[in-house]
C-alpha positions as CSV (number, residue, x, y, z in Angstrom):
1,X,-7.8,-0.5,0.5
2,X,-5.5,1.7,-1.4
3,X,-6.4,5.7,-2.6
4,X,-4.5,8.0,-4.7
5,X,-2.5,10.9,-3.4
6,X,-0.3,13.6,-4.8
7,X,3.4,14.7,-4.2
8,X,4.1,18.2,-5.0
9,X,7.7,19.1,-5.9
10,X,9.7,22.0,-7.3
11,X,9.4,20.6,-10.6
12,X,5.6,19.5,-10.6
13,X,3.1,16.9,-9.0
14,X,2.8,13.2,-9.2
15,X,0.6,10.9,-8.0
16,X,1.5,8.3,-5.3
17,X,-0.6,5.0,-4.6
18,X,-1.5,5.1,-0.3
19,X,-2.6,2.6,1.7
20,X,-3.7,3.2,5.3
21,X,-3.7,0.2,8.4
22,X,-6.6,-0.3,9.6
23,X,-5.5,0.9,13.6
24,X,-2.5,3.9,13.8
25,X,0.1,3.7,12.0
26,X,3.6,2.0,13.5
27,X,5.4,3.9,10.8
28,X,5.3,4.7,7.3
29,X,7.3,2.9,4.2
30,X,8.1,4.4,0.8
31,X,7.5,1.2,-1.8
32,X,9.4,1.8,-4.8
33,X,8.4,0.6,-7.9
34,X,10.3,-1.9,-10.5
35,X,10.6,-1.4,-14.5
36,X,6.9,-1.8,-14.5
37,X,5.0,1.4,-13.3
38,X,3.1,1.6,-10.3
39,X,1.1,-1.6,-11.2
40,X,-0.5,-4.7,-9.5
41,X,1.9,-5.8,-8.1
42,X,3.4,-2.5,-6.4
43,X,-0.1,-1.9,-5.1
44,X,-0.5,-5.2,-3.4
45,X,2.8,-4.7,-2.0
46,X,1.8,-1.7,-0.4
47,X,-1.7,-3.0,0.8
48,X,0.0,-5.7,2.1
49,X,2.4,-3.4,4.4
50,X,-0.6,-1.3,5.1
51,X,-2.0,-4.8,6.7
52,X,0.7,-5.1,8.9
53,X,0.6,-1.7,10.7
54,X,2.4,0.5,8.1
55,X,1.4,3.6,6.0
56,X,2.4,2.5,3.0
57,X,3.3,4.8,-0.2
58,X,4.0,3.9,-3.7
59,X,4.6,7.3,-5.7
60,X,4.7,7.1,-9.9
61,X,8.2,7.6,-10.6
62,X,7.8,7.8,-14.4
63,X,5.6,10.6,-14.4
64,X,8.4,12.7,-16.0
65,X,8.7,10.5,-18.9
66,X,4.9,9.7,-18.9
67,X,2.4,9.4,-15.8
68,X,0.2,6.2,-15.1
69,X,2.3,3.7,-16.8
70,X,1.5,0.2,-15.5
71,X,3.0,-2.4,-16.9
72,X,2.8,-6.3,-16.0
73,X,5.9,-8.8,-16.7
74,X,3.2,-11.1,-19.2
75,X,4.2,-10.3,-22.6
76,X,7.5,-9.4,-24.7
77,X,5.8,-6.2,-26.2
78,X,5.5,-5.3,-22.1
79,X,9.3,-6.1,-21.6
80,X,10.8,-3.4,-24.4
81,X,8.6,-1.2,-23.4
82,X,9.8,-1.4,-19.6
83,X,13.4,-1.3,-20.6
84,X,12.9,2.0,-22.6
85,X,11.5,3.7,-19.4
86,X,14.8,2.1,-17.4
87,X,16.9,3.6,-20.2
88,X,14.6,6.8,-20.1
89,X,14.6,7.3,-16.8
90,X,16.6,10.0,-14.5
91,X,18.2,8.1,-11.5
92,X,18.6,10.8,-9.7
93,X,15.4,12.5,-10.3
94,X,13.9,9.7,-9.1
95,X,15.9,10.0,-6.0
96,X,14.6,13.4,-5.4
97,X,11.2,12.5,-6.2
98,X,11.3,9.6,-3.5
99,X,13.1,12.7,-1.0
100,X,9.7,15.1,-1.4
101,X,7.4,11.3,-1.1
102,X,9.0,10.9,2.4
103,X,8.9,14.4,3.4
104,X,5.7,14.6,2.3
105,X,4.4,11.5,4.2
106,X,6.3,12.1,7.3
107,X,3.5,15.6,7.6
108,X,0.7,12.9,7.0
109,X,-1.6,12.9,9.9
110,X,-1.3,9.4,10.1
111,X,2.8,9.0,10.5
112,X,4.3,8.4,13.5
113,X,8.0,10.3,12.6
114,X,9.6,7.2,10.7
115,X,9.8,6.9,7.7
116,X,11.8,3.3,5.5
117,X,11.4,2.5,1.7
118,X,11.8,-1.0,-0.1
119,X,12.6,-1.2,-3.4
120,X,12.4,-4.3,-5.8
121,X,14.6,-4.2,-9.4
122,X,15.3,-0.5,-10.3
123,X,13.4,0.4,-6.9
124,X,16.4,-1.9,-5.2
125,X,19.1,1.0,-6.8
126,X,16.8,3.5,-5.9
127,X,16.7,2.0,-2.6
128,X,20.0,1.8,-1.9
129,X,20.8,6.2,-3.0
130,X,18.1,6.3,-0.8
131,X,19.6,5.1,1.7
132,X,22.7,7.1,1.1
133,X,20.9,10.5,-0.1
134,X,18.0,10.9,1.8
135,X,17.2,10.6,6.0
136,X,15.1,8.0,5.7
137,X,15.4,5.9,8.8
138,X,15.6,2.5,7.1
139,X,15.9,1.2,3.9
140,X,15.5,-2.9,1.8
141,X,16.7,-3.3,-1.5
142,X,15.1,-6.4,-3.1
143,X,17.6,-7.6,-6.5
144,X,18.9,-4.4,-7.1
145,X,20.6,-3.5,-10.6
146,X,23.4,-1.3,-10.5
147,X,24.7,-1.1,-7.2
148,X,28.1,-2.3,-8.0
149,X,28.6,0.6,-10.3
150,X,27.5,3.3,-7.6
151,X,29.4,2.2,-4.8
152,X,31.5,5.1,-3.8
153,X,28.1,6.3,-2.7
154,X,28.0,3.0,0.0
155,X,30.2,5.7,2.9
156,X,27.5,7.6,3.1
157,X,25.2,4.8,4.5
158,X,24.5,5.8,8.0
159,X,20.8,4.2,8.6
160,X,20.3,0.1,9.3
161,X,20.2,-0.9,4.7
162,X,19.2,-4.5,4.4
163,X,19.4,-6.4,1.3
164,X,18.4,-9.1,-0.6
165,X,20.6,-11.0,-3.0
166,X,19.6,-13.4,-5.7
167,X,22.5,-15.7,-6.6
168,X,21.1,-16.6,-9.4
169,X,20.3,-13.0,-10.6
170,X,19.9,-12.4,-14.6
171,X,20.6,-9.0,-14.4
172,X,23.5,-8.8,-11.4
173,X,26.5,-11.2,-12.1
174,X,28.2,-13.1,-9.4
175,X,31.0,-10.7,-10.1
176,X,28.8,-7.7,-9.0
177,X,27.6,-9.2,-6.2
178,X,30.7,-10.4,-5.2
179,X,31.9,-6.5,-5.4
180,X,28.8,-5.9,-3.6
181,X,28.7,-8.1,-0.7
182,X,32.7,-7.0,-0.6
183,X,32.0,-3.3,-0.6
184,X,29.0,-3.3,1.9
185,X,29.5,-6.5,4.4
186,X,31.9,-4.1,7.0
187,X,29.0,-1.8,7.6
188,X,27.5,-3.4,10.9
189,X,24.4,-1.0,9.7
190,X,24.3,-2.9,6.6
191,X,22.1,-6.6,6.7
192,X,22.7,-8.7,3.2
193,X,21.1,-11.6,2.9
194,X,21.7,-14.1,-0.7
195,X,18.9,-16.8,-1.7
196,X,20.5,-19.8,-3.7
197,X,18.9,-20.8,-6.7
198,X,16.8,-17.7,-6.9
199,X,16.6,-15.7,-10.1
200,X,16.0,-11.8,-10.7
201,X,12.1,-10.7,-9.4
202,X,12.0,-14.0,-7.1
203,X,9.5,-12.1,-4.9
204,X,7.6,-10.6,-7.8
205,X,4.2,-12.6,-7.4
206,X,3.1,-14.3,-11.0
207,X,6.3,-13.6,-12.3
208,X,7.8,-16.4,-14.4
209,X,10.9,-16.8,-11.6
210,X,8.3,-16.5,-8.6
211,X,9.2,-18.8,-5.7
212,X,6.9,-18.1,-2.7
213,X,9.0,-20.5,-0.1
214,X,12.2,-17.3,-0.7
215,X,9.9,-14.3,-1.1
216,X,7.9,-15.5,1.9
217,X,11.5,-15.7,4.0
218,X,12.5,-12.0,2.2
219,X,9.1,-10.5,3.0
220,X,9.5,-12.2,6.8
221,X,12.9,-10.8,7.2
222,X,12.2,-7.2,5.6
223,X,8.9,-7.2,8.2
224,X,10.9,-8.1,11.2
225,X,13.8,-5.3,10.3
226,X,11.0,-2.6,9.9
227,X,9.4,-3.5,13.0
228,X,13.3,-3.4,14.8
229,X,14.2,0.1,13.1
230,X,10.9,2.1,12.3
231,X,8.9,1.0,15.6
């Protein structure tokens, strides 16, 4: 479904993985990418927004520390090698590279003027700056790491922000989500919604703490806010 585009910026190109619906576009969505590259699952994210009236855009946010990287969540040797490029990798470089995606797909032919992102694991931070950095119109964070340690950013969150909490989250303690949930809750823009029992990457499909009944509910309720905010 999917074909590969290119996002120019002031410091070089990068690709970005696009998926077109099958009718005109409601609006477009920015899918951010986790630890893993721009890999499987990231594409059938996108295909799968594609499906439901959106044009969808993943863009390769690693291609300043190396383009293509796709990683899966299968093997230990997999793992290090995704944490180095978290370590590696320029937040807010990314946050500019995500800026020139939606810029870029808001001249697509195809887009209809708004423009969200979603974001899963470091796409959940990235997410949330872009929320507060950037005009996109709407943006989800799925299990976002770092939040709590960035929110002085969380005043300048002027769009509708919805996120997703997992209580049980291996890399966000209760005490960061409480800080959180504290921090962001006033906002009337801002939607958070926790999942009990649900570990880091809970909508991650084939991932070892996969549970379809909560990404199913997270995937329902991140359509049904795009549809209220992008439409």
């Amino acid at each position: 479904m999917g074909e590969q585009t290119t996002i120019t910026t002031a410091d070089g190109s990068f690709s970005a993985y696009l998926a077109r619906p099958a009718g005109a576009p409601t609006a477009a969505v920015v899918v951010i990418q986790e630890i893993f590259g721009v890999n499987a699952v990231m594409r059938e994210i996108t295909d799968g927004l594609a499906a439901q009236g959106f044009l969808a855009v993943c863009p390769d946010l690693f291609w300043r520390i190396e383009p293509g990287i796709e990683l899966s969540d299968q093997s230990e040797a997999e793992w290090q090698r995704a944490f180095a490029l978290f370590n590696a990798f320029d937040v807010d470089a990314g946050v500019k590279d995500i800026a020139a995606t939606i810029s870029t797909i808001r001249q697509d032919p195809g887009a209809q003027g708004k423009v969200g992102a979603v974001g899963f694991c470091l796409g959940g931070l990235l997410a949330y700056l872009t929320a507060a950095r950037t005009d996109a119109d709407a943006a989800v964070a799925y299990y976002g790491v770092g939040i709590d340690g960035r929110l002085a950013e969380a005043e300048k969150l002027t769009h509708p922000f919805l996120m997703h909490i997992a209580e049980e989250d291996g890399f966000v303690p209760k005490e960061a989500q409480a800080k959180i949930i504290e921090a962001l809750e006033p906002n009337k823009l801002i939607e958070i919604h926790t999942y009990p029992g649900r570990d880091h990457g809970f909508a991650r499909t084939g991932g070892q703490h996969y549970d379809a009944e909560a990404a199913a509910l997270a995937g329902q309720r991140t359509l049904d806010f795009f549809r209220k905010h992008l439409g």
